[in-house]
C-alpha positions in Angstrom: -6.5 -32.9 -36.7 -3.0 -31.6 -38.1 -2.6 -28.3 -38.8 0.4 -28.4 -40.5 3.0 -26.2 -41.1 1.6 -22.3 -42.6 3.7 -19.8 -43.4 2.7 -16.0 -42.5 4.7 -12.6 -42.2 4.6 -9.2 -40.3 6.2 -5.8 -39.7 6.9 -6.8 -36.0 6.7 -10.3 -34.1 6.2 -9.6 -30.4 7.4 -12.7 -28.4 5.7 -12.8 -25.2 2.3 -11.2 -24.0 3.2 -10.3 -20.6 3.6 -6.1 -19.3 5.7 -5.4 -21.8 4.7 -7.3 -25.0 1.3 -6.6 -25.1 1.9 -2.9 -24.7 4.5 -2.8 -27.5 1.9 -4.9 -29.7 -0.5 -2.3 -28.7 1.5 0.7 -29.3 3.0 -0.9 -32.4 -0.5 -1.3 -34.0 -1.6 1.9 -33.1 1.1 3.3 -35.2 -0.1 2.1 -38.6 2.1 -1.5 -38.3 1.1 -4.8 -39.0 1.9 -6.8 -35.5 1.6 -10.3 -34.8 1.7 -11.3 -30.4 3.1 -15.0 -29.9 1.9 -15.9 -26.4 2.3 -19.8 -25.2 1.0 -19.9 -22.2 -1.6 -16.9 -21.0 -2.0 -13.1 -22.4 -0.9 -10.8 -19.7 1.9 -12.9 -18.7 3.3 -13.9 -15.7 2.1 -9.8 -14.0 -1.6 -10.0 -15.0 -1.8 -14.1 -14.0 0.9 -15.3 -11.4 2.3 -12.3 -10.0 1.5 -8.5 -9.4 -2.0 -8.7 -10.0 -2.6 -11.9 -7.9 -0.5 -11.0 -5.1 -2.1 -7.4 -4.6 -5.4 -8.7 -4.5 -4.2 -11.3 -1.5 -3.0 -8.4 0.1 -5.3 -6.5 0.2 -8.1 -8.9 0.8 -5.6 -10.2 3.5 -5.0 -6.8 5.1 -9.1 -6.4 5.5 -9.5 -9.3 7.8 -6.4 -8.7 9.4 -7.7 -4.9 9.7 -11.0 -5.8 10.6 -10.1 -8.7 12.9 -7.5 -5.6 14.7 -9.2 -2.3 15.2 -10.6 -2.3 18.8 -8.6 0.8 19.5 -10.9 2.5 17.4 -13.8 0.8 18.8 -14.1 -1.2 16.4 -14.7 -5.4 17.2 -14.8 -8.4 14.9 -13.9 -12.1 14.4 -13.9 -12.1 10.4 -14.2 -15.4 9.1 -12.1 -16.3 6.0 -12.8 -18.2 3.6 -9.9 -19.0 1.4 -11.1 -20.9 -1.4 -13.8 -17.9 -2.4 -10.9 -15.3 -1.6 -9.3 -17.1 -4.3 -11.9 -17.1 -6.5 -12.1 -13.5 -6.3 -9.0 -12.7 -7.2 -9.3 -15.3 -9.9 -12.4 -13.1 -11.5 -10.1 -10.0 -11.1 -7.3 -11.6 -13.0 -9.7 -13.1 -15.9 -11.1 -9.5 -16.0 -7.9 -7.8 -16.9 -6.3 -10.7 -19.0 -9.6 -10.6 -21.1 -9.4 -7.0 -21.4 -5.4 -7.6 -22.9 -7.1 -9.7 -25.7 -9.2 -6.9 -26.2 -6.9 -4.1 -26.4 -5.3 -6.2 -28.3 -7.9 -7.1 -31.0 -9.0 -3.5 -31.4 -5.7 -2.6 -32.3 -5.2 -4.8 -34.8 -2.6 -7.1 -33.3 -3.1 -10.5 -34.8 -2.7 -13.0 -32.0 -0.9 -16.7 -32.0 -0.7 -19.2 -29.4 2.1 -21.0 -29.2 5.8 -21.4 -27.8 8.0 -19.3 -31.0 11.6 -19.9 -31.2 14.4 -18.1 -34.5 14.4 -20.5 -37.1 16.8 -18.4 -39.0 17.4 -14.8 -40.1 13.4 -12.9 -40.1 12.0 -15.9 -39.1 10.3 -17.6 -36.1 8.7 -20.7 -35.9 5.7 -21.4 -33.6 4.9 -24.8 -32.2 1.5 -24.8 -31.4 0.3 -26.3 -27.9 -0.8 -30.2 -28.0 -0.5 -33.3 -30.3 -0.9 -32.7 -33.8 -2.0 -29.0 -33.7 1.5 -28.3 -35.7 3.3 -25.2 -36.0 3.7 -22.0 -38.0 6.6 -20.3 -39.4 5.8 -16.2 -39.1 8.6 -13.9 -41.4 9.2 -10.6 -39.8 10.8 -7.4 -40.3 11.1 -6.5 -36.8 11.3 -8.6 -33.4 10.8 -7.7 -29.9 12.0 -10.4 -27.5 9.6 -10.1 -24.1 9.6 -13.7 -22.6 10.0 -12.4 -19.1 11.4 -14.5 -16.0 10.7 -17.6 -14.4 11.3 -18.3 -10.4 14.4 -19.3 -9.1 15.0 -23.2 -8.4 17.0 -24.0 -5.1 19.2 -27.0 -5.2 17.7 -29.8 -3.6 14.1 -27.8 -3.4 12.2 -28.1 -7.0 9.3 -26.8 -7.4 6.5 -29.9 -7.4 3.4 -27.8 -6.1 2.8 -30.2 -3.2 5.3 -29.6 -0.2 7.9 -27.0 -2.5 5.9 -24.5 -3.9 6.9 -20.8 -6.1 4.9 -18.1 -5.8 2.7 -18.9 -8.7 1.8 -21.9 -6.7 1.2 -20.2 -3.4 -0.9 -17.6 -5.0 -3.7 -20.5 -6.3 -4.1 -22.1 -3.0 -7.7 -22.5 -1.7 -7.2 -24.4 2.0 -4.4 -22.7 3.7 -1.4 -24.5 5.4 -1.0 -24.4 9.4 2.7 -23.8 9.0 5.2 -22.4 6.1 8.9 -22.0 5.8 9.5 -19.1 3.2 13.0 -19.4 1.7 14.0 -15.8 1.3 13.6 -12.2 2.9 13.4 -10.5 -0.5 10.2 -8.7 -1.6 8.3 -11.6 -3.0 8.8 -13.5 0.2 8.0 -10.8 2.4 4.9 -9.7 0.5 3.5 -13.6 0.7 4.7 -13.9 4.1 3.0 -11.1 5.3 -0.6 -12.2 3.3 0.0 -15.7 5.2 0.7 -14.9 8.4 -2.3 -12.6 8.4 -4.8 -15.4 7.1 -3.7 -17.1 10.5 -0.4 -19.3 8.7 2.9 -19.9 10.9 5.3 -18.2 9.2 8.8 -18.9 9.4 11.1 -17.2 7.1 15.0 -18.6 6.4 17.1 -16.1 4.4 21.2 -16.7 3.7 21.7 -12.6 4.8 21.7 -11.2 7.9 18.0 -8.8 7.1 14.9 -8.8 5.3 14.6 -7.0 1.7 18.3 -6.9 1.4 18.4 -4.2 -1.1 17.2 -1.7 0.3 18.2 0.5 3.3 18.0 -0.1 6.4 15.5 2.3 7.8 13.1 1.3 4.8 13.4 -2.4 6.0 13.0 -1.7 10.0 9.9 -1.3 10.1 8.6 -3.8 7.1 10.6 -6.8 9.9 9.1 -5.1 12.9 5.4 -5.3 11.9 6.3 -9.1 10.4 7.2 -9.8 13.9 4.1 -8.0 15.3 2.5 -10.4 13.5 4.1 -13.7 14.6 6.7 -14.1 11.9 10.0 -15.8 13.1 12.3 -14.8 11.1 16.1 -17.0 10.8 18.7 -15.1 9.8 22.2 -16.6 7.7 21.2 -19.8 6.9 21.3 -21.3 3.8 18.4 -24.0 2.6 19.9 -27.3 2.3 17.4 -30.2 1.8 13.4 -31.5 2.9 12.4 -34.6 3.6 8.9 -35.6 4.1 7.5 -36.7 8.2 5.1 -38.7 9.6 3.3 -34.8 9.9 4.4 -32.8 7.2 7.9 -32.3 6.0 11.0 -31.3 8.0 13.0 -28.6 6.4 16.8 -28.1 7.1 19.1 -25.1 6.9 22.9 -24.7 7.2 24.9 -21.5 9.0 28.7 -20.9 7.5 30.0 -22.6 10.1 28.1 -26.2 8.5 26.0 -25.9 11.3 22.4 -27.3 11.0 18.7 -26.1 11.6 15.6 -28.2 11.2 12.1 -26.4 10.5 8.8 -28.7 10.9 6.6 -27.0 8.7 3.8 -28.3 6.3 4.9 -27.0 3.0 8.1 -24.8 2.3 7.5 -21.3 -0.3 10.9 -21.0 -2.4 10.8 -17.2 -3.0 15.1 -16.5 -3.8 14.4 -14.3 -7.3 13.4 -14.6 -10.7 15.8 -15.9 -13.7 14.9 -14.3 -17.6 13.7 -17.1 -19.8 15.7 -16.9 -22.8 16.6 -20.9 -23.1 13.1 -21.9 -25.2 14.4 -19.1 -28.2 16.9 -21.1 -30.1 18.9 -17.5 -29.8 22.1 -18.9 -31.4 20.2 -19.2 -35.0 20.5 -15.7 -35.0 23.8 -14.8 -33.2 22.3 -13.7 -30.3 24.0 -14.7 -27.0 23.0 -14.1 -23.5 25.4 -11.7 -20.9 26.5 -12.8 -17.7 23.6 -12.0 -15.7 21.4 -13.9 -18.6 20.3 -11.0 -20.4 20.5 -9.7 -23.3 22.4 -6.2 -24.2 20.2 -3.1 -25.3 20.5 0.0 -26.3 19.0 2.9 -25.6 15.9 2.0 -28.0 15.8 -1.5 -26.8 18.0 -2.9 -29.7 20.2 -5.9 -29.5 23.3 -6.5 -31.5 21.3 -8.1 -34.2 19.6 -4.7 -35.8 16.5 -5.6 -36.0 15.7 -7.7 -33.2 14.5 -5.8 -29.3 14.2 -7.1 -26.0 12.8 -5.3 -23.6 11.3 -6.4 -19.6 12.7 -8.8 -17.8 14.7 -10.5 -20.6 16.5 -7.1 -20.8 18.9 -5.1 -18.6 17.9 -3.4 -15.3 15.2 -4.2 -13.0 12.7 -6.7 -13.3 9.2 -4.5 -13.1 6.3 -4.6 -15.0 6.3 -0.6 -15.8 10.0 -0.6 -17.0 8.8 -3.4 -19.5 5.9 -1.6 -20.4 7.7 1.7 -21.4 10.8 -0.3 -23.0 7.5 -2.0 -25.0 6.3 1.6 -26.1 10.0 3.0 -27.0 10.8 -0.2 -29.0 7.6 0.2 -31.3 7.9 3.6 -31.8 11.9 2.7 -32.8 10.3 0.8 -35.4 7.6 2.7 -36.8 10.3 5.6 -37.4 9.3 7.4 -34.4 12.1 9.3 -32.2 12.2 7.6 -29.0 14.6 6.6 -26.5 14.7 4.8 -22.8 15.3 7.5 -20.0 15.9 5.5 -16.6 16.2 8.3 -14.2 13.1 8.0 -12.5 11.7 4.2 -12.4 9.8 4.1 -9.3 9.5 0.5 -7.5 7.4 -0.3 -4.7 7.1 -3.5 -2.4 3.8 -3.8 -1.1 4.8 -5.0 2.4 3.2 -3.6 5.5 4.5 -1.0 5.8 4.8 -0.6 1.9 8.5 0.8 1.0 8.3 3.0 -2.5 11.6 4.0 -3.8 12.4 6.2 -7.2 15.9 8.2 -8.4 18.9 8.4 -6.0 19.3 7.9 -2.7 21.3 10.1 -0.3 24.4 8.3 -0.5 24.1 7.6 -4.6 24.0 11.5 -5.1 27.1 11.5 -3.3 28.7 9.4 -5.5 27.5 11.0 -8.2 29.2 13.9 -7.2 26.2 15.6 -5.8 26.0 17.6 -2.3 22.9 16.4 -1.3 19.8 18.3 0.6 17.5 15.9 2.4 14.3 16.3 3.7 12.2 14.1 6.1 9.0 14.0 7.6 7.4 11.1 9.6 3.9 10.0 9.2 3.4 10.0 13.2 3.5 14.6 12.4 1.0 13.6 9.7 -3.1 14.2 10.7 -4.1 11.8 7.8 -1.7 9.2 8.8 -3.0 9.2 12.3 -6.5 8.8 11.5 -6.2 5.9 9.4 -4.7 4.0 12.2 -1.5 3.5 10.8 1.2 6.5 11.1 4.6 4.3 10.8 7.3 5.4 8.3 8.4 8.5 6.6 8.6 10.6 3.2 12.3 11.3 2.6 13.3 13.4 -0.3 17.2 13.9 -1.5 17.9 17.0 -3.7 20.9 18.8 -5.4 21.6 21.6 -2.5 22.9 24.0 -5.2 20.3 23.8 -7.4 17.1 22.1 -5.8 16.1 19.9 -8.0 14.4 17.3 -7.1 17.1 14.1 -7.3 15.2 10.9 -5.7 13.0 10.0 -2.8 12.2 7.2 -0.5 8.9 6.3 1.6 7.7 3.7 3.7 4.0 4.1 5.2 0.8 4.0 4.1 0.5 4.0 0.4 4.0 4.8 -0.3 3.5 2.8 -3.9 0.8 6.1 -4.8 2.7 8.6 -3.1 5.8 7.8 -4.9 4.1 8.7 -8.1 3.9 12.6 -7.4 8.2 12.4 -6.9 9.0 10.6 -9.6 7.2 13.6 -11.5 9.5 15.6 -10.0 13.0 13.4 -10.6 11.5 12.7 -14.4 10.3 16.7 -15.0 13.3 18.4 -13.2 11.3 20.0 -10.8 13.2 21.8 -7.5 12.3 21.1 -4.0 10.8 24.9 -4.0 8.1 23.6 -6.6 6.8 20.8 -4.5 7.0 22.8 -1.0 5.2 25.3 -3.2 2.3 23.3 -4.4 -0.5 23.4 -2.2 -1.8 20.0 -1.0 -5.0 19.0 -0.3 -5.7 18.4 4.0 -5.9 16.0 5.5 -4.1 13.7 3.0 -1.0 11.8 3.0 0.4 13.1 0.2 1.0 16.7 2.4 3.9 14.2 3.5 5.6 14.9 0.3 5.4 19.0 0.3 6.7 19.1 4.1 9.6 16.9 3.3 10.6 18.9 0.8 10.1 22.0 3.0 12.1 20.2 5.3 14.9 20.0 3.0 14.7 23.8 2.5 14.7 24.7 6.7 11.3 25.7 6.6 9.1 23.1 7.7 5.8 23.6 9.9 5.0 20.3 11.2 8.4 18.8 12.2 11.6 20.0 13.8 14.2 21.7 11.0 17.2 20.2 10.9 
């Protein structure tokens, strides 16, 4: 049946239902406005259904039979069997759980939602094209837009994506009868992270990236020991060379790679993981209707309340500038509805935490040690490994260290770095401390609970002031 074309309007238009529009619909209807979510393909986005939510549950459903399968030092002995397809299906449930509870939120709030792929069809308009043959389309009038169509995975030349032998994470995530071998393009974190879940389900891993280390971006003596434990666990890792082309075999496909010098490398494998970065999808918009034009890097230029050059049009998440994480999008969601329902508001970036949840995990937020000293800052550091930690040593796993960087003049509390054990929690109790101003005096100060791994925290930052108990004072 044709539905034709109908004609509605709203306060705000949210385009995209993943981290960061669903949370500015929400917010947005909580303040008194009339909201209207445009989602085309599912609520939650590509967080909730392809990406953080998925991938944490392979890991840790991953690490407990690698765990189990691994602990006869503590006198512990198993042979876990895995079965993949229900693993899957698990995760599956725990994604339906927390994308039904979006629609939810959503309803209760009063946030009227469309399905549908929305694109400008002129000033305070969008028109949505609903999904199939002859269910037609809608043309919604706003006052107020917020752009949150998020990112898509990266193509390689020569390497689409056809989720047979070339697969993105999305399709790596919904497997249910694992691979015996698989070449992961890229050392970044989302390679890394599914790298690590296959090689512990029993996959060959071999990983190709174009640098010379894993998780490029981040120091060194985060990445170590993330590349150590991959090895640990079988992963051959090939270091600056460049994916050039596949071909199918008489068993499986034959990948090949290419040094600077044009020199060539052939992987056997069974199926190759493209993992090289995300792109912002901004191209299904029709953003020239209304003036808008993408910056270099494919964004689009905010303020500091998520505006765009067109006054009353937002973007915030991965469509916007800065670093593509699901909690930046979320609070650029909350600031932008506020903006708009008169509230004062305004993005504050010093301290957005971001965690890769690699074993070891690596949890990073404010300013490094050398990023203070740029900034003009003369930096106090504190460290304190988890091998001097009592908590860290009875869970098994006591790799890694809490580092905290300070303003030596004044104390407070600048950034921080971890790897270890639950470095993406830990991180949570600094960032406090970057976002509140707090010195290094009031987390040394703060008693901590024993035996945890959060006392890692309060002894780096004694540390820092020369007055540690449980490691050497610099």
């Amino acid at each position: 049946m044709v539905v034709g074309d109908i004609s509605t309007g709203t306060d705000v238009a949210v385009v995209g239902a993943g981290p960061g529009g669903y949370v500015a619909a929400i917010r947005a209807g909580q303040l008194g406005l009339d909201v209207t979510l445009v989602e085309k393909d599912a609520y939650g986005g590509t967080c909730l259904n392809y990406g953080c939510i998925p991938s944490k549950a392979m890991i840790t459903a991953s690490d407990v039979a690698h765990e189990a399968g691994n602990a006869e030092e503590m006198g512990v002995y198993a042979d876990p069997e895995v079965d993949v397809a229900e693993m899957v299906d698990w995760k599956d449930g725990v994604v339906d759980q927390l994308t039904g509870g979006v629609e939810k939120l959503c309803k209760a709030n009063g946030v009227n939602l469309v399905e549908g792929r929305a694109e400008f069809a002129g000033n305070d308009k969008l028109r949505v094209v609903h999904g199939g043959d002859g269910q037609g389309s809608e043309t919604i009038e706003y006052e107020h837009c917020i752009v949150a169509t998020g990112s898509r995975a990266i193509e390689v030349p020569g390497f689409e994506f056809d989720s047979e032998h070339v697969l993105d994470s999305r399709d790596a995530l919904a497997m249910d009868d694992l691979p015996e071998s698989m070449v992961v393009v890229g050392a970044g974190y989302i390679g890394m992270e599914l790298s690590t879940v296959l090689a512990k389900l029993g996959v060959d891993v071999t990983v190709v990236e174009m640098l010379d280390s894993v998780l490029p971006t981040y120091p060194d003596d985060l990445a170590k020991p993330v590349k150590d434990r991959a090895e640990e666990l079988g992963i051959d890792f090939h270091f600056g060379l460049a994916a050039d082309s596949w071909e199918e075999a008489d068993d499986g496909i034959v990948v090949t790679a290419e040094d600077e010098d044009g020199e060539t490398t052939e992987f056997d494998t069974d199926k190759v993981l493209v993992a090289v970065g995300r792109q912002p999808v901004l191209d299904t918009l029709n953003l020239e209707e209304i003036g808008l034009e993408p910056n270099d890097d494919g964004r689009l230029e905010t303020d500091h309340e998520a505006r765009t050059d067109v006054d009353n049009v937002f973007a915030i998440g991965d469509v916007a500038p800065g670093p593509m994480l699901a909690h930046k999008a979320s609070k650029e969601g909350q600031v932008a509805a506020e903006v708009i329902a008169g509230e004062p508001a305004a993005l504050d970036y010093m301290a957005v935490p971001a965690a890769v949840f690699t074993d070891p995990e690596i949890a990073t937020v404010g300013l490094s040690e050398e990023e203070a000293e740029e900034q003009g800052y003369e930096p106090a550091v504190g460290k304190f490994p988890f091998s001097a930690s009592g908590r860290a040593l009875t869970t098994g796993d006591p790799e890694g260290f809490v580092r905290v960087v300070a303003d030596e003049e004044s104390g407070f509390i600048l950034g921080a770095q971890i790897v270890g054990p639950e470095a993406s929690e830990l991180i949570a109790e600094l960032g406090l401390a970057v976002e509140m101003g707090a010195t290094l005096e009031d987390v040394a100060s703060t008693i901590h609970t024993h035996p945890t791994l959060s006392e890692a925290t309060m002894e780096a930052a004694e540390h820092a002031l020369g007055h540690a108990i449980h490691t050497l004072n610099r």
